[in-house]
C-alpha positions in Angstrom: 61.1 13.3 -1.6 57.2 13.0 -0.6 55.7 15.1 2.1 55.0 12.5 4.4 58.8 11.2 4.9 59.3 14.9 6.0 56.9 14.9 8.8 57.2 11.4 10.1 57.4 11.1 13.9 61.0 10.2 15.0 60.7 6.0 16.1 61.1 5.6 19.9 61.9 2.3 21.3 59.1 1.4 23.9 60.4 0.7 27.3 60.2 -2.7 28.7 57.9 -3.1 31.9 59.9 -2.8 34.7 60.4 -6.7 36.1 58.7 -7.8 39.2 61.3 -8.3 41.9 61.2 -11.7 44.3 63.7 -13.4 46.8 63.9 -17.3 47.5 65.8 -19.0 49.4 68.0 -22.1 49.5 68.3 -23.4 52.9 70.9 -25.9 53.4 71.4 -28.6 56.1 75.1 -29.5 55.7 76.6 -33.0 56.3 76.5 -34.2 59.4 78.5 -37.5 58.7 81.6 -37.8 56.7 81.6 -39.7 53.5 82.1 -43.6 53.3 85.2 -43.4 51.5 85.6 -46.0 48.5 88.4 -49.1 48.6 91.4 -47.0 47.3 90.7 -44.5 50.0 90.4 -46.8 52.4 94.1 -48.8 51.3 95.5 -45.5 51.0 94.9 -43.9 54.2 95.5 -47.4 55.9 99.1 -47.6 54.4 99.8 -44.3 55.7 98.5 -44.5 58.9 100.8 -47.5 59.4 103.6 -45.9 57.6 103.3 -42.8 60.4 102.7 -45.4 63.1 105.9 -47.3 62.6 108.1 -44.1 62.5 106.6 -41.5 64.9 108.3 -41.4 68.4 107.3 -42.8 71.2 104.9 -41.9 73.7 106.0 -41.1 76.7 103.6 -42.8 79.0 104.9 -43.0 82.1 105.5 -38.7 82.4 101.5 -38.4 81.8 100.3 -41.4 83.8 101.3 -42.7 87.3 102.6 -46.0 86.9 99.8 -49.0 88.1 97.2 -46.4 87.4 93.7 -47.2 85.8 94.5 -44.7 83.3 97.7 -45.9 82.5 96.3 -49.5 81.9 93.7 -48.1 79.9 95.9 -46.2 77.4 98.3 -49.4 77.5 94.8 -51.6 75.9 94.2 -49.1 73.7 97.8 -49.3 72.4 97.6 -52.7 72.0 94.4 -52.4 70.1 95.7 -49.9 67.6 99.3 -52.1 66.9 97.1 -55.0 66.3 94.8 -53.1 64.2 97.7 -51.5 62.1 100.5 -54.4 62.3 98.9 -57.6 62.9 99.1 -59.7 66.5 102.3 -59.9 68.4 103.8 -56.4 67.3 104.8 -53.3 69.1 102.1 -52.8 72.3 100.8 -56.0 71.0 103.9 -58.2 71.8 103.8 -60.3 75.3 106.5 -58.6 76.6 105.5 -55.0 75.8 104.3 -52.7 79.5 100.9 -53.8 80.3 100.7 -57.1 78.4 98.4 -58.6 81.0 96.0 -56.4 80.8 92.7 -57.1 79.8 89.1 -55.1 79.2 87.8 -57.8 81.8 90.2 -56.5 84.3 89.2 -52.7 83.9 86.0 -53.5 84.1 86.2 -53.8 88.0 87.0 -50.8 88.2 84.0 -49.7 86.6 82.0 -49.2 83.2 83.7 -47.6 80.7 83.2 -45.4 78.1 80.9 -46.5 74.9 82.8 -45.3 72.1 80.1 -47.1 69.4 79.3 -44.9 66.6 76.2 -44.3 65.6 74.8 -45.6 61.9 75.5 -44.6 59.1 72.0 -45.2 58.1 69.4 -43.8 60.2 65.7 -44.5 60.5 64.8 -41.8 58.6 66.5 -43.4 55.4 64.5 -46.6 56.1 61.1 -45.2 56.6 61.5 -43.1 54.0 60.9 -39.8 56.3 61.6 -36.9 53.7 61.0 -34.5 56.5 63.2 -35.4 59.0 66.9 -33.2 59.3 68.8 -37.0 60.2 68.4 -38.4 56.9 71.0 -38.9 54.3 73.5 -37.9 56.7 76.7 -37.9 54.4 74.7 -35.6 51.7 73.7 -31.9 51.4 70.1 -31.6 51.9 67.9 -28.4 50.7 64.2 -27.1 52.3 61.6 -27.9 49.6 58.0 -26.4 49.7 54.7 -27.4 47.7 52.5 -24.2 47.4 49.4 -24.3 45.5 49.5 -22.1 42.5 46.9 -21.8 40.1 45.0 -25.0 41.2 48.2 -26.9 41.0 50.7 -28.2 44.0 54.0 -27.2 42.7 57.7 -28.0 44.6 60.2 -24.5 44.9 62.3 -23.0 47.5 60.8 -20.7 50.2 59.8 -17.6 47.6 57.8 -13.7 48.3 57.9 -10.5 46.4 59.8 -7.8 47.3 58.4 -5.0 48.8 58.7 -1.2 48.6 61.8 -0.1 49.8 63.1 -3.2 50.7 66.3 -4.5 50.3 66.8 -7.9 49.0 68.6 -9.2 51.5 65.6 -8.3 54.1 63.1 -9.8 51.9 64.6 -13.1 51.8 65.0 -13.0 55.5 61.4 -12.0 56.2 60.5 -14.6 53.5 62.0 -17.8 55.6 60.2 -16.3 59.0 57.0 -16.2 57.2 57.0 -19.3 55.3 59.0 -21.8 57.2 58.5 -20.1 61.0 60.0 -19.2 63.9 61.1 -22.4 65.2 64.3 -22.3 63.4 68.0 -21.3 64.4 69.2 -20.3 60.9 72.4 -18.1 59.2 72.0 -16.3 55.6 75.3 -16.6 54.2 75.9 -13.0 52.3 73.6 -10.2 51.2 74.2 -10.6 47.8 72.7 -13.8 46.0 73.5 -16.6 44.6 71.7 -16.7 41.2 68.9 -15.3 39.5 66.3 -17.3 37.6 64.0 -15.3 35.2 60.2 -15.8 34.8 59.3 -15.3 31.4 55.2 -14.6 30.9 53.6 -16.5 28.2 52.2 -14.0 25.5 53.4 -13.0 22.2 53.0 -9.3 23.0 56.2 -7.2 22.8 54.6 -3.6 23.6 54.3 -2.0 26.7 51.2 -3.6 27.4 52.6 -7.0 27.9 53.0 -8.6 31.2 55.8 -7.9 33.2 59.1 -11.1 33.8 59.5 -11.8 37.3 63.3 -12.0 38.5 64.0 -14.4 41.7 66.7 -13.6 42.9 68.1 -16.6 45.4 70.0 -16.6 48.6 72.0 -19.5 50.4 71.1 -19.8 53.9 72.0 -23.1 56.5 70.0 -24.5 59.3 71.6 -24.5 62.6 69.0 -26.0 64.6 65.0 -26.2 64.9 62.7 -27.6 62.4 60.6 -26.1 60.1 56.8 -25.1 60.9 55.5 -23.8 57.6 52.5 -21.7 57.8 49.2 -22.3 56.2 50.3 -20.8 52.2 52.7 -24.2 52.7 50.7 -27.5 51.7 54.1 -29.5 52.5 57.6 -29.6 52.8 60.7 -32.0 52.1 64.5 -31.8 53.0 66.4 -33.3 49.4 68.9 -33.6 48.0 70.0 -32.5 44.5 68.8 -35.4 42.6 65.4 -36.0 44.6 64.9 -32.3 43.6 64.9 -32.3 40.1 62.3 -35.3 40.3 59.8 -32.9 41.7 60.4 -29.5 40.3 60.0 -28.4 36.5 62.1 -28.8 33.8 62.3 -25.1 33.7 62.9 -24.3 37.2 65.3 -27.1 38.0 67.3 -26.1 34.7 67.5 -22.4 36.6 68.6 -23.6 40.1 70.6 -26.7 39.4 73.9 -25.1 39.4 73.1 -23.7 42.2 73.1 -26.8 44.6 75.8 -29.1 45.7 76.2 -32.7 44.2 77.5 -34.1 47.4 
């Protein structure tokens, strides 16, 4: 046995740089409109709606409204409207000789104007205009805050992201990060303290000693937007409310294949 093999240093395993920490969060604006169910829905929950129409009991009208009042003539129209609607003409509320036959909207209109019960569109202005920044679009989908933020010369699309401080708890951070980013003008809830997902940020260098660059790990947050609007400070070049697809046409390949699980497909 040589001489050198005796006195050779014990190997160590060099300790990776400690990681820098950030927070990010995924603001949500929920749907604010059901969705426009398909045919078979539509067939379906008809069918049953009649089914529980023809055999539910009747309503006893004349304990809750005073016979010959306006009220009782409206709920005797609306009766009407809802037979016709679920069993044709000349059935049920619907049939000539049914209380309150001879009613008509015409003749409660005398008695003044009354209430509009139009819905509003499904499609809003935003949708045709193409307004990326207003909260009303794409009202049956889930939409998520977008920012551009120029880094390294170049505009690039991610959720609302800062570093963690000393001492900080993650949870904190996140919070401080939407006030700073996306302002005060803005009535929102942070779901839990604990995140969501974690995407890692890899430098790009070969080096696998202690002098290589840190990763960064981003930890993300789901938060929703009760009311306000964003007013993003001047670090924010512009902002976008998307949805999951319009998303991963702006991001990276990288990024979007680290959040995407993340988001909701509806």
């Amino acid at each position: 046995m040589s001489t050198s093999s005796l006195f050779r240093a014990p190997w160590r395993k060099v300790a990776a740089p400690r990681p820098n920490l950030h927070t990010a969060v995924i603001l949500n604006r929920s749907p604010i409109l059901t969705r426009t169910p398909t045919s078979f829905e539509r067939a379906y929950y008809a069918y049953q709606a009649r089914i529980q129409r023809a055999l539910h009991n009747p309503f006893p009208h004349d304990f809750y409204f005073k016979p010959g009042s306006l009220l009782e003539s409206k709920f005797n129209l609306k009766e009407r409207k809802r037979d016709r609607k679920a069993f044709g003409p000349g059935f049920g509320a619907d049939h000539p000789l049914a209380p309150g036959a001879g009613v008509t909207a015409q003749n409660l209109n005398k008695f003044g104007r009354d209430d509009d019960e139009t819905p509003a569109p499904r499609i809003h202005a935003s949708d045709v205009n193409g307004d990326v920044k207003s909260l009303d679009r794409k009202g049956q989908r889930n939409l998520y805050l977008l920012i551009q933020q120029k880094t390294d010369d170049a505009a690039v699309w991610k959720f609302p992201e800062t570093a963690v401080v000393d001492n900080e708890l993650l949870h904190e951070s996140a919070a401080r990060d939407l006030r700073a980013i996306c302002g005060e003008a803005m009535d929102t809830w942070i779901v839990s303290h604990k995140p969501v997902g974690l995407y890692e940020i890899h430098p790009s260098t070969t080096l696998t000693d202690a002098a290589a660059p840190p990763k960064t790990c981003v930890f993300f947050f789901k938060a929703h937007i009760m009311a306000g609007q964003v007013r993003p400070g001047e670090s924010v070049t512009d902002f976008a409310w998307l949805t999951k697809r319009e998303i991963s046409e702006r991001v990276n390949h990288q990024y979007w294949d680290g959040i995407k699980d993340m988001l909701s497909d509806f």
